[in-house]
C-alpha positions as CSV (number, residue, x, y, z in Angstrom):
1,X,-16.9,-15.0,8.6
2,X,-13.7,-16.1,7.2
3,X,-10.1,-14.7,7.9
4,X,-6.9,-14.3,5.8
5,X,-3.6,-13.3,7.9
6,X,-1.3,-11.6,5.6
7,X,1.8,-9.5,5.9
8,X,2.2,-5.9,4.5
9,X,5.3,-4.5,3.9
10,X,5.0,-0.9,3.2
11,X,8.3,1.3,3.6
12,X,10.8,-0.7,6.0
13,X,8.1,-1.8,7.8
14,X,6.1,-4.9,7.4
15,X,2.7,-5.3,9.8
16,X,0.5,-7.7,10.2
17,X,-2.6,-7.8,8.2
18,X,-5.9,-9.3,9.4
19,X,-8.4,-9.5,6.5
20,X,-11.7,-10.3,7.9
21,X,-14.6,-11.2,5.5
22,X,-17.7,-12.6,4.7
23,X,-16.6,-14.2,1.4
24,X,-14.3,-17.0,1.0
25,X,-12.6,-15.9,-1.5
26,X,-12.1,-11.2,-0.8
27,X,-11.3,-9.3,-3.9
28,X,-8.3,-6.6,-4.0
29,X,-10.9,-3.9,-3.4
30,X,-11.5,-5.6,0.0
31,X,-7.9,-5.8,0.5
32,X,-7.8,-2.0,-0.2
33,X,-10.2,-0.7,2.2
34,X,-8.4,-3.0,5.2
35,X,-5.1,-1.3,4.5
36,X,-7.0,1.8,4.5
37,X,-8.2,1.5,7.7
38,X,-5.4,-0.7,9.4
39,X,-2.4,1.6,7.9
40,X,-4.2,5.1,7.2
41,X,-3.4,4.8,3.5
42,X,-6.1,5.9,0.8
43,X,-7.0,3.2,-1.7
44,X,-6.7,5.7,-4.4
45,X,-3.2,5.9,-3.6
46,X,-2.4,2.4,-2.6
47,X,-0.2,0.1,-5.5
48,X,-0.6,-2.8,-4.5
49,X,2.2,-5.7,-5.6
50,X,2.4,-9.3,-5.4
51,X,4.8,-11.6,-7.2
52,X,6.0,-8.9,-9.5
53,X,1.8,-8.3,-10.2
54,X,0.0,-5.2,-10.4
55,X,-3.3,-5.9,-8.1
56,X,-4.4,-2.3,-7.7
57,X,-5.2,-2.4,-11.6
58,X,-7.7,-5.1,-11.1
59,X,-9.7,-4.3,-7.9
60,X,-12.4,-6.5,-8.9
61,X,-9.7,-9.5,-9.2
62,X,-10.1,-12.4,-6.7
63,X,-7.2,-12.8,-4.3
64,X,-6.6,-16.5,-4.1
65,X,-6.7,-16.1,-8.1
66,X,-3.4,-14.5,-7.3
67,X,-1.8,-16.8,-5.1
68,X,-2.3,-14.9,-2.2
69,X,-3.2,-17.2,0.9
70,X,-2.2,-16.7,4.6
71,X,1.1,-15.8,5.5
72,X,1.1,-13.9,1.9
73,X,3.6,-11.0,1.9
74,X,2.1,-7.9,0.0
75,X,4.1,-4.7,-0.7
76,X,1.9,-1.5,-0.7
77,X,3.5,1.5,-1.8
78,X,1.5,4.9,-1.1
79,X,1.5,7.7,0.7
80,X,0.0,8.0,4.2
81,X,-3.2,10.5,5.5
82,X,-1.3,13.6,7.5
83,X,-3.0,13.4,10.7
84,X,-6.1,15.7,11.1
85,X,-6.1,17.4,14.1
C-alpha cells in the first residue's frame, strides 16, 4: 500500500489529503474519487488544478507525471453534495 499526503485547497479552506493506494504511482481518477469521499464533492464536478494545469481533463494521467509528490498543494474547485437527509 503506498501513501501520498497532499493538501487541497478548495474555497478558503485547505485540508489535508491522504491518498492511499495500491500503485506507486495513482492517476487523477484516483485522486478524484478520494476528494469525493474525503470532501463530499462529485468527480464529475471536481476541476482539478495544479501549477496552472488542468488535471481533470486527463483522468487517466499519472500524478507524479505532474509533479505532484507529498506535501503537493492542489486547488479543487466544485460544488459540494447538499446533505441528504
Amino acid at each position: 500500500m503506498h501513501f501520498l499526503k497532499l493538501q487541497i485547497q478548495y474555497g478558503g479552506d485547505v485540508s489535508e489529503l491522504i491518498l492511499s493506494t495500491n500503485s506507486s504511482d495513482p492517476t487523477v481518477q484516483e485522486l478524484q474519487q478520494h476528494i469525493e469521499k474525503q470532501l463530499n464533492i462529485p468527480a464529475e464536478v471536481q476541476r482539478i488544478m495544479f501549477k496552472g494545469q488542468n488535471l481533470h481533463e486527463k483522468p487517466e494521467g499519472k500524478l507524479r507525471r505532474y509533479g505532484i509528490t507529498n506535501a503537493s498543494l492542489i486547488r479543487v474547485v466544485g460544488r459540494k453534495q447538499p446533505i441528504r437527509r
